[in-house]
LUMKOL-420035 format. One record per residue (C-alpha): residue number from 1; residue in one letter; x, y, z. Coordinates in nm, 4 decimals. Layout:
BEGIN
<site i="NUM" aa="A" X="X" Y="Y" Z="Z"/>
...
***
This chain:
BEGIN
<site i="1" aa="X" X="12.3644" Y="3.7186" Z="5.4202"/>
<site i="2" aa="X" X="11.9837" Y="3.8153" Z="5.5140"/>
<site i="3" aa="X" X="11.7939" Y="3.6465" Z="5.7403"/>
<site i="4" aa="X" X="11.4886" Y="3.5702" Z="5.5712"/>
<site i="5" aa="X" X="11.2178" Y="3.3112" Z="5.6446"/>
<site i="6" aa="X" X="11.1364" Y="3.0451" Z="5.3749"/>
<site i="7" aa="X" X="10.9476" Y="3.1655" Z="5.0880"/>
<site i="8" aa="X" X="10.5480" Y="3.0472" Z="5.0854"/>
<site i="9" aa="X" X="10.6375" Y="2.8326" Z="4.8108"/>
<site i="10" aa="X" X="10.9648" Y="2.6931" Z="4.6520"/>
<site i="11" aa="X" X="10.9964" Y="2.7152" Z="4.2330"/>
<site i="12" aa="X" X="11.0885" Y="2.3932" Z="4.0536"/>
<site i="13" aa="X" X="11.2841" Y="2.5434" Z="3.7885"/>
<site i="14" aa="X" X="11.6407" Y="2.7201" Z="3.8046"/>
<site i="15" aa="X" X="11.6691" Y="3.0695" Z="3.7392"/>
<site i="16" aa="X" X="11.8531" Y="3.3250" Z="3.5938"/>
<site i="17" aa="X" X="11.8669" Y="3.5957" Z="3.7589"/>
<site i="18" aa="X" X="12.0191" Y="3.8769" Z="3.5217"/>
<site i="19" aa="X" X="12.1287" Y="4.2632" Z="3.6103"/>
<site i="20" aa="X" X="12.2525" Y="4.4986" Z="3.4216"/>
<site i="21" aa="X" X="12.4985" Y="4.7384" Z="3.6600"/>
<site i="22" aa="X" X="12.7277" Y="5.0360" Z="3.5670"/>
<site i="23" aa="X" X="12.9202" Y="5.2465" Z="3.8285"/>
<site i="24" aa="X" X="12.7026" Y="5.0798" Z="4.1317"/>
<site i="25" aa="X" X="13.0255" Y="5.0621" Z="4.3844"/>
<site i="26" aa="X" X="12.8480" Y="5.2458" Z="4.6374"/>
<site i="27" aa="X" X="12.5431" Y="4.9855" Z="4.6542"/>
<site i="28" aa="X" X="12.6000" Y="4.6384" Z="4.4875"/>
<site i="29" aa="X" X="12.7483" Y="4.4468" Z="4.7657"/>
<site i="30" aa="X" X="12.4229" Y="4.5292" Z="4.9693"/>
<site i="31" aa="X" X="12.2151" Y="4.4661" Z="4.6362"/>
<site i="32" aa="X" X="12.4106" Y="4.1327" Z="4.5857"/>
<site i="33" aa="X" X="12.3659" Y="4.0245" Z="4.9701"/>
<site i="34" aa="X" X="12.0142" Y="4.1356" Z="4.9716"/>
<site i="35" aa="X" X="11.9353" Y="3.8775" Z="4.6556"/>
<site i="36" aa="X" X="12.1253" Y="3.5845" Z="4.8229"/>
<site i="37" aa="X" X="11.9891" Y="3.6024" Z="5.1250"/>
<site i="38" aa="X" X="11.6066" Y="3.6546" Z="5.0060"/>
<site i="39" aa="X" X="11.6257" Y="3.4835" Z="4.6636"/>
<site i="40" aa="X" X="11.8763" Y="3.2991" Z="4.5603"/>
<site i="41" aa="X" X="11.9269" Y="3.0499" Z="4.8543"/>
<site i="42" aa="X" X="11.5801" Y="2.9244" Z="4.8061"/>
<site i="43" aa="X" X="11.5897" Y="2.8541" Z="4.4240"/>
<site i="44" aa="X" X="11.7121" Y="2.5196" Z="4.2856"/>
<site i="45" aa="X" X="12.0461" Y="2.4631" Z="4.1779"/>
<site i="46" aa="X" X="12.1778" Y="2.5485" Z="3.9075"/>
<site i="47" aa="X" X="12.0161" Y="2.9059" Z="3.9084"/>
<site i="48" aa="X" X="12.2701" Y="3.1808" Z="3.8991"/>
<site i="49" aa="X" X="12.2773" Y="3.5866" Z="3.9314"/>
<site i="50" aa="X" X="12.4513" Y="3.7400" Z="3.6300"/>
<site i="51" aa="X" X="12.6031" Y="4.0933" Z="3.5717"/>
<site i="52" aa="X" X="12.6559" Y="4.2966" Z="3.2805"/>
<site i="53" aa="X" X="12.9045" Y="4.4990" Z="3.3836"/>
<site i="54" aa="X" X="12.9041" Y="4.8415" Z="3.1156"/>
<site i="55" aa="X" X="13.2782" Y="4.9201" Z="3.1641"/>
<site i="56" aa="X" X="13.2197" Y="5.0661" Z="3.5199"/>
<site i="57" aa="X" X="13.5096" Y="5.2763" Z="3.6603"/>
<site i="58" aa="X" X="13.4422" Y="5.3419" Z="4.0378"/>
<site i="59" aa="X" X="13.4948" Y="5.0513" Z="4.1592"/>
<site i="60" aa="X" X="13.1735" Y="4.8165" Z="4.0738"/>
<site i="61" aa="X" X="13.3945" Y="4.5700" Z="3.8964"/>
<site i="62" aa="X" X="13.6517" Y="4.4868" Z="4.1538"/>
<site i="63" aa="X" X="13.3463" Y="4.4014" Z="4.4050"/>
<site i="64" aa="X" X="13.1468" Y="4.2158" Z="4.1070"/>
<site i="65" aa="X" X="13.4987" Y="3.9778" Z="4.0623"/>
<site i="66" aa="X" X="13.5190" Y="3.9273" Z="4.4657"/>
<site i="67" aa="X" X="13.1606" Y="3.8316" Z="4.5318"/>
<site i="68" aa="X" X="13.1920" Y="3.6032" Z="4.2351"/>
<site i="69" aa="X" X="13.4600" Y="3.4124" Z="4.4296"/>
<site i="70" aa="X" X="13.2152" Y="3.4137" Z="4.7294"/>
<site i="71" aa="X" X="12.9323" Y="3.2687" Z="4.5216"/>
<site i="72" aa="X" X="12.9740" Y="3.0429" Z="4.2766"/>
<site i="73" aa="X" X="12.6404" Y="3.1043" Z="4.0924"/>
<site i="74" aa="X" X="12.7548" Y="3.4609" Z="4.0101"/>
<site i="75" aa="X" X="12.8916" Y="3.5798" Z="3.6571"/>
<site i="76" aa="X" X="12.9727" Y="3.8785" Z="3.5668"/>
<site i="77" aa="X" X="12.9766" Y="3.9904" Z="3.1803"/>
<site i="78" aa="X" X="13.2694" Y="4.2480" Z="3.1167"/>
<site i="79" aa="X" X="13.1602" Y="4.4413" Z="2.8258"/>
<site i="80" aa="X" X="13.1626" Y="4.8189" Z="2.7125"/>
<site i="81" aa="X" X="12.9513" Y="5.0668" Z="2.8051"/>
<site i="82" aa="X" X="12.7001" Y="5.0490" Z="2.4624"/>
<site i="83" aa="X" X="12.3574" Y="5.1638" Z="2.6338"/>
<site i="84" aa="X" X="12.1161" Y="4.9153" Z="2.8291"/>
<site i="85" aa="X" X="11.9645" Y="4.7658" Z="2.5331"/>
<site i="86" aa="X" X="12.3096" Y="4.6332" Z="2.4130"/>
<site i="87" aa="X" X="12.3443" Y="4.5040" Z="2.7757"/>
<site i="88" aa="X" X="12.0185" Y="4.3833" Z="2.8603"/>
<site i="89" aa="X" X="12.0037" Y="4.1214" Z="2.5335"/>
<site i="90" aa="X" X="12.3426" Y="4.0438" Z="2.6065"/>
<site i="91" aa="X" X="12.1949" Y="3.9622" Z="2.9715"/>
<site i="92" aa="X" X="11.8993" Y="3.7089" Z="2.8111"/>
<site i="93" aa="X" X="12.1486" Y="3.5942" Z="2.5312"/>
<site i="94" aa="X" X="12.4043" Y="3.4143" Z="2.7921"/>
<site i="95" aa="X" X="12.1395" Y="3.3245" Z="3.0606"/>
<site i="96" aa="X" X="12.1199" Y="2.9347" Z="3.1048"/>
<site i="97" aa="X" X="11.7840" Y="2.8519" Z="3.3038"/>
<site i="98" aa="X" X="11.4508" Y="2.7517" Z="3.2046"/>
<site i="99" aa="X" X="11.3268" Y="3.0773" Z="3.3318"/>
<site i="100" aa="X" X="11.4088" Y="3.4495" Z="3.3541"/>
<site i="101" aa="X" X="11.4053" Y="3.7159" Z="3.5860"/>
<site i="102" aa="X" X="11.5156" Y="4.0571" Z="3.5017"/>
<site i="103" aa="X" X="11.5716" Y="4.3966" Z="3.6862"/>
<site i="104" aa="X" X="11.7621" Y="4.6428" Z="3.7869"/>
<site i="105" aa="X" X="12.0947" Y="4.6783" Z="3.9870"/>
<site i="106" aa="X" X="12.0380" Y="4.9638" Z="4.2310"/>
<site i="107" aa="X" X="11.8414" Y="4.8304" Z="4.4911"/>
<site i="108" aa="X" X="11.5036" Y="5.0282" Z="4.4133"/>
<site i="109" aa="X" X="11.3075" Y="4.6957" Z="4.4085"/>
<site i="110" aa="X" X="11.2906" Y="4.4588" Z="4.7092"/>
<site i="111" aa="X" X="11.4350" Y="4.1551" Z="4.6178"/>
<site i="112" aa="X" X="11.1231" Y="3.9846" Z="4.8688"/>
<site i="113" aa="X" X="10.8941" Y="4.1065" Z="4.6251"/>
<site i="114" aa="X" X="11.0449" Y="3.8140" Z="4.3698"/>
<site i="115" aa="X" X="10.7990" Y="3.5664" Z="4.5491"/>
<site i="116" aa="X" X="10.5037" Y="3.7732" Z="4.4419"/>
<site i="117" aa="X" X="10.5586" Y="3.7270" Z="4.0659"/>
<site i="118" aa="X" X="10.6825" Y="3.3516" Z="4.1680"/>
<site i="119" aa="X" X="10.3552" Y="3.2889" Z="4.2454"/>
<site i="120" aa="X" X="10.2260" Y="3.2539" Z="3.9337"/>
<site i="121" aa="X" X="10.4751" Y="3.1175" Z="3.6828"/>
<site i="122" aa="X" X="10.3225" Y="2.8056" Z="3.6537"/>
<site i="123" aa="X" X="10.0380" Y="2.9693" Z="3.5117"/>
<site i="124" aa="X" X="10.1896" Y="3.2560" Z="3.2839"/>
<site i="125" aa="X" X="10.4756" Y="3.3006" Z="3.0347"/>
<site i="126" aa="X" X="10.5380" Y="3.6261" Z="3.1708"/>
<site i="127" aa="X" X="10.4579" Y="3.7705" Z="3.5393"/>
<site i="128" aa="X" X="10.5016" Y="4.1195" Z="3.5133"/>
<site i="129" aa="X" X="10.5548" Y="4.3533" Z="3.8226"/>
<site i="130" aa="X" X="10.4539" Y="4.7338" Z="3.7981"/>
<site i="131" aa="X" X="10.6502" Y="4.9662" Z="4.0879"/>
<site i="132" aa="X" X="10.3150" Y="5.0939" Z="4.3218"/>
<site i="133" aa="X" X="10.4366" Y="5.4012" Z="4.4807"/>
<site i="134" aa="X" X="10.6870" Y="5.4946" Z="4.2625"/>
<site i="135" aa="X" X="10.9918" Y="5.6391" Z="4.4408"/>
<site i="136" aa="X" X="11.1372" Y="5.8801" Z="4.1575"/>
<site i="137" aa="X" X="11.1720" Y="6.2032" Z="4.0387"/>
<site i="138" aa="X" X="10.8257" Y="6.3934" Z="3.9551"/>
<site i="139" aa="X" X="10.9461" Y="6.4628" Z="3.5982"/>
<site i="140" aa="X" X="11.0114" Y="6.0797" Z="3.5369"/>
<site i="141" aa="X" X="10.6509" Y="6.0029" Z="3.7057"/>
<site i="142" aa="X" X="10.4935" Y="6.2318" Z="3.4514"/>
<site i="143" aa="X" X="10.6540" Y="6.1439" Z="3.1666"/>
<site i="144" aa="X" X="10.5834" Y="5.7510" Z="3.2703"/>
<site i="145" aa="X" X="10.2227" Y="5.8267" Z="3.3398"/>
<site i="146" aa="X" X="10.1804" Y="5.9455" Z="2.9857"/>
<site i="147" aa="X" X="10.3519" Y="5.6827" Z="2.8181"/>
<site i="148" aa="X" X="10.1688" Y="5.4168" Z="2.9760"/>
<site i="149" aa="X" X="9.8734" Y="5.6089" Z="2.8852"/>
<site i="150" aa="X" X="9.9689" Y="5.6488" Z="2.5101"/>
<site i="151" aa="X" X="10.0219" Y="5.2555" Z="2.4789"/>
<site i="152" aa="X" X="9.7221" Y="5.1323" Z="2.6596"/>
<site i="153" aa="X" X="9.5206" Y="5.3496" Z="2.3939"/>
<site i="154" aa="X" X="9.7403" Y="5.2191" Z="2.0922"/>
<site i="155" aa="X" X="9.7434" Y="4.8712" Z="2.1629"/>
<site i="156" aa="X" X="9.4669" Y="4.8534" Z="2.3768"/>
<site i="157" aa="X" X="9.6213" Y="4.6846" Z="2.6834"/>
<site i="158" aa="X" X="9.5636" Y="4.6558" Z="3.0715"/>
<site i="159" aa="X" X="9.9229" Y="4.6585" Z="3.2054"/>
<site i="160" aa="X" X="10.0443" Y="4.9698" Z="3.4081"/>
<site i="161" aa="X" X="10.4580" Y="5.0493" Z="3.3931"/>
<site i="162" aa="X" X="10.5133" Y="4.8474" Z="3.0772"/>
<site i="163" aa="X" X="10.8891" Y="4.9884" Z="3.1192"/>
<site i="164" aa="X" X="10.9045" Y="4.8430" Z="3.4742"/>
<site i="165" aa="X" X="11.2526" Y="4.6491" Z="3.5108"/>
<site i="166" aa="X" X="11.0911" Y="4.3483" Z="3.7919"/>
<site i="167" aa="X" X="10.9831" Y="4.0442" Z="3.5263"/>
<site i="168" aa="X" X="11.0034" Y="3.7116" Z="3.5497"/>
<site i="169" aa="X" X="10.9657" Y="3.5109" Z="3.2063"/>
<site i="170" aa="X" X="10.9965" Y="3.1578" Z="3.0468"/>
<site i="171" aa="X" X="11.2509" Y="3.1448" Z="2.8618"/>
<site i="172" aa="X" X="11.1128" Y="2.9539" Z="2.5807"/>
<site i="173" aa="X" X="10.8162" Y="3.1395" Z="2.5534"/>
<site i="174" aa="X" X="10.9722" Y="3.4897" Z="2.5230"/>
<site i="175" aa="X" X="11.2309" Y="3.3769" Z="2.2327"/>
<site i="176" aa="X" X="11.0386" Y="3.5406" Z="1.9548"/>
<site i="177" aa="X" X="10.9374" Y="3.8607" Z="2.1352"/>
<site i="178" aa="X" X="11.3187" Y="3.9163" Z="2.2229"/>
<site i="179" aa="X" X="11.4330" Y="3.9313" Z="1.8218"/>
<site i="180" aa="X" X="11.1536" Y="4.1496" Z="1.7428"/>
<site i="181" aa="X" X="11.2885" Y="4.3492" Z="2.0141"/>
<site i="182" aa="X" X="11.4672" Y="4.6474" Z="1.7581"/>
<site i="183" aa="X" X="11.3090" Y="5.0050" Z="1.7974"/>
<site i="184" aa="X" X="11.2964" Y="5.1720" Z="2.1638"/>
<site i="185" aa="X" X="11.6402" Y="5.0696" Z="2.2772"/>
<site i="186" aa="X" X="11.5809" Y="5.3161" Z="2.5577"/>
<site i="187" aa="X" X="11.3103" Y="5.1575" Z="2.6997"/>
<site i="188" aa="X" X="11.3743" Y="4.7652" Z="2.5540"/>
<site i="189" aa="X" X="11.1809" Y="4.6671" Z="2.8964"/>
<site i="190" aa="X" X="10.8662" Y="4.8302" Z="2.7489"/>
<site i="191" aa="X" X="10.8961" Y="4.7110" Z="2.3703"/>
<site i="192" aa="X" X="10.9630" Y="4.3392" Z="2.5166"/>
<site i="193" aa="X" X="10.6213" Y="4.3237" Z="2.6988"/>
<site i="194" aa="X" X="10.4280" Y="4.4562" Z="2.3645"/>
<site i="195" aa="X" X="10.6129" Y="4.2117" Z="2.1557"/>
<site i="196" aa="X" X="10.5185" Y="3.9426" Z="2.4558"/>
<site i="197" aa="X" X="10.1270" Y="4.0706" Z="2.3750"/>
<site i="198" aa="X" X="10.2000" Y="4.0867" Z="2.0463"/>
<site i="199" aa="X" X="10.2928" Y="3.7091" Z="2.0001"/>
<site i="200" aa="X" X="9.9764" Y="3.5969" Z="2.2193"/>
<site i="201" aa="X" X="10.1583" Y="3.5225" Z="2.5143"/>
<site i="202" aa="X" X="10.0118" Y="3.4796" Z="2.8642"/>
<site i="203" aa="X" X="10.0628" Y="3.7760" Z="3.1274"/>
<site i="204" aa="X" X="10.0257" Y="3.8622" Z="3.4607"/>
<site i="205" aa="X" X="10.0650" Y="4.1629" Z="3.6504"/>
<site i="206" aa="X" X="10.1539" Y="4.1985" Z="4.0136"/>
<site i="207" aa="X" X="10.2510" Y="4.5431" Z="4.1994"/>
<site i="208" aa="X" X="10.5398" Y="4.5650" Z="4.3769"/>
<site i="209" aa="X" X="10.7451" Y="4.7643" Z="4.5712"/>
<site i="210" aa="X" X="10.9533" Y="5.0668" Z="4.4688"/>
<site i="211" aa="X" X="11.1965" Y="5.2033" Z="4.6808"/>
<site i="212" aa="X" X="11.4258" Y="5.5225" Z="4.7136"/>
<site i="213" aa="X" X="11.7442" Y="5.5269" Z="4.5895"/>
<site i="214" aa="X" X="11.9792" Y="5.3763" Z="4.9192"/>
<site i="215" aa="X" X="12.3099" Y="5.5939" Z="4.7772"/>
<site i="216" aa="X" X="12.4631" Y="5.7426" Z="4.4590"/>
<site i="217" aa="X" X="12.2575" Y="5.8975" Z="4.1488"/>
<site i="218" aa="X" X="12.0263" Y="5.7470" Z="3.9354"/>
<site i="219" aa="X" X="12.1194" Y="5.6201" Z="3.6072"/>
<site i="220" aa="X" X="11.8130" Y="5.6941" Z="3.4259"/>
<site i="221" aa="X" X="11.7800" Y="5.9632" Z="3.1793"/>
<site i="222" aa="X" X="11.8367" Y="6.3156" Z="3.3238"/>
<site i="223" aa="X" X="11.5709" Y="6.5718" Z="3.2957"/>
<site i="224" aa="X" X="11.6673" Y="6.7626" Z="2.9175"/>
<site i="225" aa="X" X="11.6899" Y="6.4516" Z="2.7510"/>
<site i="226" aa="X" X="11.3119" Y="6.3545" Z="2.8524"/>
<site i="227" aa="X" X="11.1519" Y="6.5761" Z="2.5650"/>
<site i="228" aa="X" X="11.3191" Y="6.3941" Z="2.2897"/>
<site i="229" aa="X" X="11.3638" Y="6.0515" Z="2.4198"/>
<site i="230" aa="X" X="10.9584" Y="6.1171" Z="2.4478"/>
<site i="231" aa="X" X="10.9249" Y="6.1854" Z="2.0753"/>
<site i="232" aa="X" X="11.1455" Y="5.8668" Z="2.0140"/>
<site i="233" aa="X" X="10.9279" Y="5.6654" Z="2.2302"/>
<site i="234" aa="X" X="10.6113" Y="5.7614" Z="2.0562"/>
<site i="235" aa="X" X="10.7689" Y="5.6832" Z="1.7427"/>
<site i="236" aa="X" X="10.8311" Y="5.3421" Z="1.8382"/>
<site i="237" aa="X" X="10.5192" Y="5.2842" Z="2.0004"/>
<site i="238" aa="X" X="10.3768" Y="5.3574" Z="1.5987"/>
<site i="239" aa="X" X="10.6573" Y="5.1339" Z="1.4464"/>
<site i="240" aa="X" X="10.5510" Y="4.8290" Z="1.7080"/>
<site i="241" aa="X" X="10.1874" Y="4.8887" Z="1.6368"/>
<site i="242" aa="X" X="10.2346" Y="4.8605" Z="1.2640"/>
<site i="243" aa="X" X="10.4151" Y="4.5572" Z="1.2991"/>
***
């Protein structure tokens, strides 16, 4: 387990903590470790870390079902491989705490950086945290840059990496924004947060950290698919807007 020093302040509330993770052998132990050690020993009980697992076959699974036995507060989902939308409400569906957080499995984003959006979850409904420094591809950068750009101008909102997979959330306030949550299923992090703004609900955005990849390839969309999941995003940008 890290060695971490005590967070600047402790939350009140337990958390669910909720990943979505497909063929990640080569990095979730560390990932898992690395949230322990920095996160989840500080948070109150009954808080837990839980998996979807998309019907990973190198391995992830095995390691998922032995840390599990390690730490008790771990679950793992075991469900087929039926794109990250399908996983990520399957993810907020099962999660039992009184607040949220949400991200990614391959150890991009510091798990330290948690405390940042911590900070202010007494305050918000939603504490939002956009990468700084982004740490992928210069095709992905691009094509984020100008759909961040296209939805600030539609709907006329401050936030930067709407898509950004670092957000911590109560869960009662996000319940409606979730089932409206229907037309970009490749980028559901994005359509949640303009449902969130679209049901008046209180946000904050913090920056945080965005590492490199530590081993195996990204699970993002590769390069020729960009062009036409952009035409699809812009499409549902129009379909939340005229909601």
């Amino acid at each position: 387990m890290a060695d971490t020093k005590t967070p600047p302040q402790r939350l009140r509330e337990p958390v669910s903590i909720l990943m979505p993770v497909c063929n990640e052998a080569e990095v979730i132990e560390e990932v898992i470790e690395e949230w322990v050690g920095e996160v989840l020993r500080h948070l109150p009980a009954g808080s837990e870390l839980v998996f979807d697992d998309g019907a990973s076959t190198d391995g992830t699974r095995d390691i998922l079902a032995r840390m599990a036995r390690q730490y008790p507060f771990l679950r793992v989902i075991d469900s087929p491989r039926d794109g990250f939308a399908a996983s990520a409400r399957r993810l907020y569906q099962t999660a039992r705490c009184p607040l949220l957080f949400f991200t990614d499995s391959d150890g991009q984003y510091a798990a330290s950086e948690f405390w940042k959006l911590a900070d202010f979850i007494s305050q918000y409904d939603v504490v939002h945290g956009a990468k700084r420094d982004r740490q992928d591809p210069l095709f992905r950068r691009v094509f984020s840059a100008a759909f961040n750009r296209i939805a600030s101008l539609l709907f006329d909102q401050p936030y930067d990496d709407i898509n950004s997979a670092f957000r911590l959330m109560r869960t009662g306030a996000i319940r409606k924004a979730l089932e409206r949550v229907s037309v970009m299923p490749t980028l559901f992090n994005a359509e949640l947060l303009l449902r969130c703004l679209q049901e008046n609900l209180t946000i904050r955005q913090v920056p945080v950290l965005h590492r490199r990849r530590r081993a195996g390839r990204s699970r993002g969309l590769p390069a020729h698919r960009y062009l036409l999941e952009g035409w699809w995003a812009l499409k549902g940008l129009f379909k939340i807007k005229a909601a």
